[in-house]
N, CA, C and O atoms as CSV, one atom per row, in Angstrom:
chain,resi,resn,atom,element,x,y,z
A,1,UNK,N,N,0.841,-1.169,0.000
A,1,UNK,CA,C,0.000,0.000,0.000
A,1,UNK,C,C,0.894,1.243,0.000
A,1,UNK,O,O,1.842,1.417,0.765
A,2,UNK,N,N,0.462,2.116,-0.985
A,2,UNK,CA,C,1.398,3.546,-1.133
A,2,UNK,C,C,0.730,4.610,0.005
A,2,UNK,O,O,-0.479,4.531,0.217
A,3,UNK,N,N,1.541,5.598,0.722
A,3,UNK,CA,C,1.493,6.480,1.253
A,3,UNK,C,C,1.497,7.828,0.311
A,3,UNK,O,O,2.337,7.960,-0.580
A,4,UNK,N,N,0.827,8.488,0.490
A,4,UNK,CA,C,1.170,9.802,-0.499
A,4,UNK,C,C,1.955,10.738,0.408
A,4,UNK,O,O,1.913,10.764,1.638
A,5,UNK,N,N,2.952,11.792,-0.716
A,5,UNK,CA,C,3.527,12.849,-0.078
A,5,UNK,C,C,3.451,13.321,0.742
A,5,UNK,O,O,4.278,13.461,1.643
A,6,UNK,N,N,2.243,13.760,0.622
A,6,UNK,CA,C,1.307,14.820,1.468
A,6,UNK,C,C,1.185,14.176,3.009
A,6,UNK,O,O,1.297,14.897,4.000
A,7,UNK,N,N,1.011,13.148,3.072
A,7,UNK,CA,C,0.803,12.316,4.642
A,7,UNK,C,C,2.200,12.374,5.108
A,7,UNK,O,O,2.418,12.739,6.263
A,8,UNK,N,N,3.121,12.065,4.359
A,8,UNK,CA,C,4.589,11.866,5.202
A,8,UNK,C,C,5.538,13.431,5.487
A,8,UNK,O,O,6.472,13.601,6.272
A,9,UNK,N,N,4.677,14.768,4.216
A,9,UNK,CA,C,5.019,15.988,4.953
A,9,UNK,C,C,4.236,16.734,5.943
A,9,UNK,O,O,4.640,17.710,6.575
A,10,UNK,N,N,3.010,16.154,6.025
A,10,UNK,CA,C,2.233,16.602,7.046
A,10,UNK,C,C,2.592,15.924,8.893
A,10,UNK,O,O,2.415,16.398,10.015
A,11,UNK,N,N,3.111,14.730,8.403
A,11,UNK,CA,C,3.586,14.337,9.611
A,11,UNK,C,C,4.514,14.424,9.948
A,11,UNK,O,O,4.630,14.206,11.154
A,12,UNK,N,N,5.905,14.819,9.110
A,12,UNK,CA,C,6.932,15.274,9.469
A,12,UNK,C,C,6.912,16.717,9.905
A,12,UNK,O,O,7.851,16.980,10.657
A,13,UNK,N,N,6.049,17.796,9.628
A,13,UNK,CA,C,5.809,18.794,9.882
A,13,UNK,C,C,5.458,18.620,11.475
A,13,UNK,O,O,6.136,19.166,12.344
A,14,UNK,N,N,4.211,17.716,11.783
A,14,UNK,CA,C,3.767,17.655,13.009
A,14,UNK,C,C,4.662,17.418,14.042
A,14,UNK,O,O,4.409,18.025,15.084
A,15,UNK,N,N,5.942,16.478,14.036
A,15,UNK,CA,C,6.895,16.277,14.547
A,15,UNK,C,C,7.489,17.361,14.980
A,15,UNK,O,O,7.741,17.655,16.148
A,16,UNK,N,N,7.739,18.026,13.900
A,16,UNK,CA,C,8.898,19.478,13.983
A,16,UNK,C,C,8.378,20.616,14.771
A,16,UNK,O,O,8.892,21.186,15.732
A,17,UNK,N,N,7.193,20.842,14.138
A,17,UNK,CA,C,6.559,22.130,14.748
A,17,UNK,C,C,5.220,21.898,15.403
A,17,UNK,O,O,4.522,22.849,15.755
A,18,UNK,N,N,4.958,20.995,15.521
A,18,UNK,CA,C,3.366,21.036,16.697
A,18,UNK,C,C,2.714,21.774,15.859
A,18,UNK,O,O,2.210,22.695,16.502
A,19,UNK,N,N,2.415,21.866,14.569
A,19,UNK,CA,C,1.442,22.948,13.846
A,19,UNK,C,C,0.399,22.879,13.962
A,19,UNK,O,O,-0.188,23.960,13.996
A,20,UNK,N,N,-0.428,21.633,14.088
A,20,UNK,CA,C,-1.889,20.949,14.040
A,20,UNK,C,C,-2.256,20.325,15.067
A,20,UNK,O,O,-1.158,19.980,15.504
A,21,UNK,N,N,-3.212,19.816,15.969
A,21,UNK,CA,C,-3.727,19.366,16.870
A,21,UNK,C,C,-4.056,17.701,16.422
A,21,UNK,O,O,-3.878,16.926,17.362
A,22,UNK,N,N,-4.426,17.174,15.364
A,22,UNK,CA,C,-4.105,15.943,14.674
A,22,UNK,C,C,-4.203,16.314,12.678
A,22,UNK,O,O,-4.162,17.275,11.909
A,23,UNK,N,N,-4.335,14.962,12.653
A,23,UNK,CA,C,-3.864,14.915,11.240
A,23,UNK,C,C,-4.875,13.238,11.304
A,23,UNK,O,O,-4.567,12.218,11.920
A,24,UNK,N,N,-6.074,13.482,10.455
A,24,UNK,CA,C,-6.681,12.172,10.323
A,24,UNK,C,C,-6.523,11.570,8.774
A,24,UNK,O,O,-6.840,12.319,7.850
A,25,UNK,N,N,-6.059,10.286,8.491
A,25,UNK,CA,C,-5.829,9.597,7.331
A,25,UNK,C,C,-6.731,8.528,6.926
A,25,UNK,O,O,-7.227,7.706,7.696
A,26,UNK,N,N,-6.849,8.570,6.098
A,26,UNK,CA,C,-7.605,7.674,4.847
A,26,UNK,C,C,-6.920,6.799,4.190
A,26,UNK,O,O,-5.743,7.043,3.925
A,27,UNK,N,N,-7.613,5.416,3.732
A,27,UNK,CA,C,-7.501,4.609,2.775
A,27,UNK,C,C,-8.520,5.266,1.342
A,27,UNK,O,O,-9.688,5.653,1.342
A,28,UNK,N,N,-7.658,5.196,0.379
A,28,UNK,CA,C,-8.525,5.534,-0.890
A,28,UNK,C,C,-7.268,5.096,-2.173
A,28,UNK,O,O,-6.079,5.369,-2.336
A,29,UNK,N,N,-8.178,4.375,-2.830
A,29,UNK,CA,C,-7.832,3.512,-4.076
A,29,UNK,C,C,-6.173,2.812,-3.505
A,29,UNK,O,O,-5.058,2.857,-4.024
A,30,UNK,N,N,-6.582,2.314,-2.472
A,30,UNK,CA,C,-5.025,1.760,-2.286
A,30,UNK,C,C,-3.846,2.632,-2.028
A,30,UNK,O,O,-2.717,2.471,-2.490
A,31,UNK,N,N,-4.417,3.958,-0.912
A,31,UNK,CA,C,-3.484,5.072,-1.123
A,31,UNK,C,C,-3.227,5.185,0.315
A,31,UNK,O,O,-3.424,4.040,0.721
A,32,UNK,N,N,-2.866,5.985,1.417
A,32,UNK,CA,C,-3.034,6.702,2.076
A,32,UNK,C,C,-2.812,7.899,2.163
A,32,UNK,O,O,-1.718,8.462,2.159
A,33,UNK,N,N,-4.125,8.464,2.270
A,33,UNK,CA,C,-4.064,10.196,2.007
A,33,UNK,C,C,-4.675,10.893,3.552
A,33,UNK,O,O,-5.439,10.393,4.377
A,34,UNK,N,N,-3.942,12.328,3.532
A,34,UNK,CA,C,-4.750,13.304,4.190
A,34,UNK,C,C,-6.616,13.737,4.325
A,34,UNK,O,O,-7.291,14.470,3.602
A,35,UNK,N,N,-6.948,13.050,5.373
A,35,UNK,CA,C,-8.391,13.669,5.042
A,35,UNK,C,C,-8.701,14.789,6.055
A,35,UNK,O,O,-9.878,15.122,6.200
A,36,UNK,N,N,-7.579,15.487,6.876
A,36,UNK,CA,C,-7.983,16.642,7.842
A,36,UNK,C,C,-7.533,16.421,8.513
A,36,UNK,O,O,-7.367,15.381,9.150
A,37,UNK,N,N,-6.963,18.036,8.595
A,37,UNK,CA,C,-5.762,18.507,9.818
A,37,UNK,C,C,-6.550,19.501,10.847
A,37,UNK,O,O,-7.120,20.551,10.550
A,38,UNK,N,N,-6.413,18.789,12.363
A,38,UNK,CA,C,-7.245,19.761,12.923
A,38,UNK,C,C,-6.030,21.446,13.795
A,38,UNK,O,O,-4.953,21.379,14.387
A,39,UNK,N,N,-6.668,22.351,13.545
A,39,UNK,CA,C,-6.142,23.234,14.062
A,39,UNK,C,C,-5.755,23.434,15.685
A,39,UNK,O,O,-6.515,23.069,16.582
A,40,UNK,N,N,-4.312,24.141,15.945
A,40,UNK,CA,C,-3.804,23.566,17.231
A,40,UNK,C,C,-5.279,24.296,18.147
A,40,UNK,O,O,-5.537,23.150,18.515
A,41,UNK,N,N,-5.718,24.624,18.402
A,41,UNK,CA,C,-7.099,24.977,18.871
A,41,UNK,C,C,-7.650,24.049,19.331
A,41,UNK,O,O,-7.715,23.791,20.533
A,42,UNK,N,N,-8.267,23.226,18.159
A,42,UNK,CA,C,-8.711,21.985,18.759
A,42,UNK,C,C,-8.283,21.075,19.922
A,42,UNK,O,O,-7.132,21.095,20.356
A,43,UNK,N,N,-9.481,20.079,20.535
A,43,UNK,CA,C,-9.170,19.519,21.227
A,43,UNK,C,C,-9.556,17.740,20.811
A,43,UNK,O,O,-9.534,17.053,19.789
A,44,UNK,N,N,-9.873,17.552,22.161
A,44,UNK,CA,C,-9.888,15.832,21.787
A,44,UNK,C,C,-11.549,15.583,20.706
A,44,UNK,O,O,-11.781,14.879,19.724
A,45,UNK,N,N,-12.356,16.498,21.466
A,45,UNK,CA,C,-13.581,16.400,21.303
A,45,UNK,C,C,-13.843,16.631,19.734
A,45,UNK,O,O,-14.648,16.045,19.010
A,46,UNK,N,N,-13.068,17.502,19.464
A,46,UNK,CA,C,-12.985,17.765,18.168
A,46,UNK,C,C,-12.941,16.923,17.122
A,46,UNK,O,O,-13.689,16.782,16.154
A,47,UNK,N,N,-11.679,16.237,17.555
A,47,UNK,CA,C,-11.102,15.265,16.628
A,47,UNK,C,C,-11.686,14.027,16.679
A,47,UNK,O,O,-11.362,13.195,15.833
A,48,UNK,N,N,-12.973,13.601,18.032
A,48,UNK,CA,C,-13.870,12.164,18.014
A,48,UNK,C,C,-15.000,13.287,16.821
A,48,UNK,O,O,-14.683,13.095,15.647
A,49,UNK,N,N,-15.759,13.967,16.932
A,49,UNK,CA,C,-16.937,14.881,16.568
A,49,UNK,C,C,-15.824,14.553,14.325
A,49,UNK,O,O,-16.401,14.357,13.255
A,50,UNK,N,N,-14.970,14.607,14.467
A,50,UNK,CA,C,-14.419,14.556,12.513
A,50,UNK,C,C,-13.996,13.601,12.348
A,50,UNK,O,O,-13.252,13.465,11.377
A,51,UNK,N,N,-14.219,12.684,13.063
A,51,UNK,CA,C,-13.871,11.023,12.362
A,51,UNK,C,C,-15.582,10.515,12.503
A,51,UNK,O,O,-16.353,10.840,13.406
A,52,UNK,N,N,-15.949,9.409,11.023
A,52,UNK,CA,C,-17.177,8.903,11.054
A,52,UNK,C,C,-17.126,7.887,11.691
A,52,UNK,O,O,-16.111,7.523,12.284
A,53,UNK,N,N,-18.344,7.182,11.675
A,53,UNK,CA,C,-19.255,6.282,12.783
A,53,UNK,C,C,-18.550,4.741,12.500
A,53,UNK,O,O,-18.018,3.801,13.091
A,54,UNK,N,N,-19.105,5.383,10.651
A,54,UNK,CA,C,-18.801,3.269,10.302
A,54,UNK,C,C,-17.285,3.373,9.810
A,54,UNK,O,O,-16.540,2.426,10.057
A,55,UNK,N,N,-16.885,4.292,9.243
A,55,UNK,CA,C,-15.452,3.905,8.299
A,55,UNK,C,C,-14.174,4.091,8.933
A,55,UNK,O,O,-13.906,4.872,9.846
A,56,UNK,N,N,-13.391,3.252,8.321
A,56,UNK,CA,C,-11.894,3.188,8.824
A,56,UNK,C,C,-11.351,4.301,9.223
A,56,UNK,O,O,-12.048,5.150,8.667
A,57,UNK,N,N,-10.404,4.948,9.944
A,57,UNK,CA,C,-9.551,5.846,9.932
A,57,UNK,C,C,-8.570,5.781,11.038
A,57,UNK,O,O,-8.763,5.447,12.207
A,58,UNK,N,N,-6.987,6.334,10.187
A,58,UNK,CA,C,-5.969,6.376,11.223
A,58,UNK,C,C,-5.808,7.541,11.826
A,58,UNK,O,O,-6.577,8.328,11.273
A,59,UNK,N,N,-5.089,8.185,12.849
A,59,UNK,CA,C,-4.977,9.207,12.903
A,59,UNK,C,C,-3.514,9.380,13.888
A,59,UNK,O,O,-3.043,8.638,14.751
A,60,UNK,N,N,-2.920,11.075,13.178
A,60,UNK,CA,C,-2.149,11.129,14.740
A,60,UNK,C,C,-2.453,12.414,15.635
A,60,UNK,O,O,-2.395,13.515,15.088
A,61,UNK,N,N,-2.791,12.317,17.049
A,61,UNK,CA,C,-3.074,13.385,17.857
A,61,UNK,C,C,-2.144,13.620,18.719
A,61,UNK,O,O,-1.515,12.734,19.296
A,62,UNK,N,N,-1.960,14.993,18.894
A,62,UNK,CA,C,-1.006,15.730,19.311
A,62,UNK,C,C,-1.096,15.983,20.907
A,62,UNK,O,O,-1.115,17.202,21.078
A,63,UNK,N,N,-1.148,15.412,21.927
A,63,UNK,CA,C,-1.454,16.220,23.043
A,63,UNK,C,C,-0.646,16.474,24.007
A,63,UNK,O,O,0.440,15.936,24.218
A,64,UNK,N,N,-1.356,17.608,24.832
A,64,UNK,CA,C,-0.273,18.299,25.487
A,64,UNK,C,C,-0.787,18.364,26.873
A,64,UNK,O,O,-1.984,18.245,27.135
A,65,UNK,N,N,0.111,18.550,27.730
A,65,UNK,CA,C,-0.147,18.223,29.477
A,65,UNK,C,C,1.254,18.873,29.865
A,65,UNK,O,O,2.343,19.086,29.331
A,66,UNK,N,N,0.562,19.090,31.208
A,66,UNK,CA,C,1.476,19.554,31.829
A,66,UNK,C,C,1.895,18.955,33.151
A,66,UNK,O,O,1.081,19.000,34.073
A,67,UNK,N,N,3.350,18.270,33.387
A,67,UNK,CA,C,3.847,17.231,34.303
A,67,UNK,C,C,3.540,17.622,35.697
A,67,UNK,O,O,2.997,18.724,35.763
A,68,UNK,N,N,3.764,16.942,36.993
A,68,UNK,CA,C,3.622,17.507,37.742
A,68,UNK,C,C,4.883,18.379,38.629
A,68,UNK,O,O,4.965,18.851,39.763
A,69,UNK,N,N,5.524,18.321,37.776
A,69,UNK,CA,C,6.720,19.511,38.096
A,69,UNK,C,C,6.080,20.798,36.960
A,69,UNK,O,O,6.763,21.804,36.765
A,70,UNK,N,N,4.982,20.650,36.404
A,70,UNK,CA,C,5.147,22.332,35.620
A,70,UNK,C,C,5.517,21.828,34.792
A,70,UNK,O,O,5.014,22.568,33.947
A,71,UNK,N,N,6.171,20.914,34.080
A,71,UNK,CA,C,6.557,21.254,32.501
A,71,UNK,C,C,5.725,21.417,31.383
A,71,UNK,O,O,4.773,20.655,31.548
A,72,UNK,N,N,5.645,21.838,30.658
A,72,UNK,CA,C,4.654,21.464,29.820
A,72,UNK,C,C,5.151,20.262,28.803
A,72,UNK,O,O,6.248,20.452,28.277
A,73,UNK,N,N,4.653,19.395,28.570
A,73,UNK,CA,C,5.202,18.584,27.338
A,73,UNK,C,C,3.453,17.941,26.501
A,73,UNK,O,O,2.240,17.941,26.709
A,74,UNK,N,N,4.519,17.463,25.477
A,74,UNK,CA,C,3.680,16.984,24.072
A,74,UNK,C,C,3.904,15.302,23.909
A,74,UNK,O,O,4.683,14.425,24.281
A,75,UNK,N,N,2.957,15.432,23.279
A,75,UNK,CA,C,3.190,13.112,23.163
A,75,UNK,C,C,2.188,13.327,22.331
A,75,UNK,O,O,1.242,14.097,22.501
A,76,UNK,N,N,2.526,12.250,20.916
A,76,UNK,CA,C,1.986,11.754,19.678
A,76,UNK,C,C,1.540,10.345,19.868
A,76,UNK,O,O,2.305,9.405,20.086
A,77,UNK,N,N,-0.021,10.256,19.750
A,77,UNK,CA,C,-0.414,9.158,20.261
A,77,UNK,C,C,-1.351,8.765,18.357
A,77,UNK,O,O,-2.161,9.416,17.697
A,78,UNK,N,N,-0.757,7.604,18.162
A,78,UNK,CA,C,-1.290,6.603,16.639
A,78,UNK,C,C,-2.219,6.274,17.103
A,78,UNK,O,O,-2.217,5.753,18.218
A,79,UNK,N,N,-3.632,6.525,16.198
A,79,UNK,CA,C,-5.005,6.239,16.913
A,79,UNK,C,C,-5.798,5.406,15.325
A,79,UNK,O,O,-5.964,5.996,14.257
A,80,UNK,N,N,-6.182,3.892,15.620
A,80,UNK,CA,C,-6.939,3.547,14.616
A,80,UNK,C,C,-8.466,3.324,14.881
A,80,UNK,O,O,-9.045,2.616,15.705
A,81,UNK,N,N,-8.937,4.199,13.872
A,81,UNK,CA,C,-10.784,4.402,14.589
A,81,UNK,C,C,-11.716,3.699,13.726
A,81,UNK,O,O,-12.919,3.697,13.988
């Protein structure tokens, strides 16, 4: 199965710069493509409310917490829905 461009610069982007809050992916004609990048705004609720009921989807979500020393940190969690 091919990955398209677009999925492997959107997720290398996400890596680098935290730009998006997730990034949800699709199967189509034997592809994997971008079907929506949610804005860092978003939250979790968001991103259950833009994935559908019956169909496949991967996704990666971005979230952020803060330790209990104060730090703030980020963790990329692979979500198949």
């Amino acid at each position: 199965m091919a990955v398209s461009n677009e999925c492997k610069l959107k997720f290398l982007e996400l890596i680098a710069k935290r730009n998006c809050r997730f990034i949800i992916f699709k199967i189509e004609n034997q592809e994997v493509v971008v079907e929506k990048l949610g804005i860092p705004d978003e939250a979790y609720d968001d991103y259950t409310a833009s994935q559908p009921a019956s169909e496949l989807r991967y996704a990666v979500f971005n979230f952020d917490f803060i330790t209990d020393q104060s730090f703030q940190k980020s963790k990329l969690f692979f979500i198949a829905w």
